[in-house]
C-alpha positions in Angstrom: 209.1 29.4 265.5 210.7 30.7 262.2 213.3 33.6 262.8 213.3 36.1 260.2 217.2 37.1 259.4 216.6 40.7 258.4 214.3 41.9 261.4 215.6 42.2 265.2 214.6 39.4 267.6 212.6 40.7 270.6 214.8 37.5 272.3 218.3 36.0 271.4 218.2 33.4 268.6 220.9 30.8 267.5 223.5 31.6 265.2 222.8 28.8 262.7 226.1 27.9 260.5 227.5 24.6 259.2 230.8 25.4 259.7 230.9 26.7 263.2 228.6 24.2 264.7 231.5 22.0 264.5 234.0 24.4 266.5 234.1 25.6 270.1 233.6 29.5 270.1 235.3 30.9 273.2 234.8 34.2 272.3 232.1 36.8 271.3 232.1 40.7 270.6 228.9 42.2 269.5 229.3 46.1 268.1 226.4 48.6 266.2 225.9 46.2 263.2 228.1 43.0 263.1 229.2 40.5 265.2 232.7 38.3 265.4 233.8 35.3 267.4 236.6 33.3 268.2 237.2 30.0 268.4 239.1 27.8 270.9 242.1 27.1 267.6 242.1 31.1 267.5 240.0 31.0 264.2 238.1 34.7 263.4 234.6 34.9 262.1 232.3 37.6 261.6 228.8 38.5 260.6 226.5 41.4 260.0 226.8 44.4 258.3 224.0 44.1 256.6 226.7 42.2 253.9 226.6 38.5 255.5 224.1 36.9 257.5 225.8 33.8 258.6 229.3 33.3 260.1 231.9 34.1 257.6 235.7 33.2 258.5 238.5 35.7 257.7 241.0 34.1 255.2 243.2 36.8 255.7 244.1 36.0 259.0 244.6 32.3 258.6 248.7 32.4 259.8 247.3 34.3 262.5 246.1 32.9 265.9 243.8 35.4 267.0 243.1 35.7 270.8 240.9 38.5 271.0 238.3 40.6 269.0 236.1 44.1 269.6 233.6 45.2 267.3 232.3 49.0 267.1 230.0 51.1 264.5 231.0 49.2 261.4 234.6 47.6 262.5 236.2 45.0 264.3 240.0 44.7 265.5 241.6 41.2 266.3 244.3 40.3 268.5 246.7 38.1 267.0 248.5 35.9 270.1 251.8 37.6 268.9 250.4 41.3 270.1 249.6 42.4 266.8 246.7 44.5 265.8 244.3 43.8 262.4 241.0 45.7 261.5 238.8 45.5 259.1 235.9 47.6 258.6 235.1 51.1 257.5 234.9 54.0 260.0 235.4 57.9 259.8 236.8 58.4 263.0 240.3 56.8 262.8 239.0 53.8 264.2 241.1 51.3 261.6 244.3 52.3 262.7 245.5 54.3 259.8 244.7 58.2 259.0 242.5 58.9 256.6 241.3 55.0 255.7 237.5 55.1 255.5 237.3 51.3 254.4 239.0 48.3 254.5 237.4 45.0 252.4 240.0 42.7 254.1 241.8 42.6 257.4 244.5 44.7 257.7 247.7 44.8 260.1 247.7 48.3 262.1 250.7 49.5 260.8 251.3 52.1 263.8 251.4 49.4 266.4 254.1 46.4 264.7 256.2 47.8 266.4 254.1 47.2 269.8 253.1 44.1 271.6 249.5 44.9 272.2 248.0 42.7 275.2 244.2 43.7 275.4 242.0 45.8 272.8 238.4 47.3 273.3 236.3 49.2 271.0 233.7 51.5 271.4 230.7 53.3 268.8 233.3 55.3 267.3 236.6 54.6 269.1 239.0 52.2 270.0 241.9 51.8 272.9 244.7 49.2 273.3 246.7 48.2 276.3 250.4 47.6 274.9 253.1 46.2 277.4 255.9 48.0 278.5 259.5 47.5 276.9 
């Protein structure tokens, strides 16, 4: 049966990509219109958006080790294994991390948490919350 890309499956369908077929994905987030995963060497891909339709891997983050992801309306947030925050997206609401950034074209550290160990992040349709640990 041949999937059509651009249309909603009635049933889940493989994510078909050359690169990640050769990693182990421990990790999936799923939000309004994109999708991210994580694989077991803390490498972060995403896809969606209506911009890519197969796995694309975030260059930006490539000193990073990234142990966990979220994915909203639009965004996603990573969790690097050092507690810091990165999004990347575009959201109205705050979501990103920094006041009045609509858009961000590449992942971005959240500047108001550096100076934070975050331990667990979540996101929601137009909102997102951290756990940070205690100093």
């Amino acid at each position: 049966m041949a999937v059509d890309m651009y249309a909603m499956s009635e049933v889940p369908a493989e994510v078909v990509s050359d690169e990640l077929n050769a990693l182990k994905v421990v990790k999936i987030a799923a939000g309004h219109s994109l999708a991210a995963c994580i694989t077991d060497k803390g490498r972060l891909y995403y896809w969606g958006m209506s911009l890519y339709l197969e796995p694309e891997y975030v260059n930006a983050l490539v000193h990073t080790k990234i142990v966990d992801v979220a994915c909203g309306d639009d965004y996603w947030m990573a969790l690097g294994e050092d507690g810091l925050l990165y999004s990347y997206g575009s959201g109205k609401t705050g979501v990103l991390g920094e006041e009045g950034v609509r858009q961000q074209n590449q992942a971005r550290l959240v500047e108001a948490l550096a100076d934070k160990k975050v331990t667990s992040v979540s996101a929601g349709w137009k909102h997102v919350a951290v756990l940070v640990e205690e100093e």
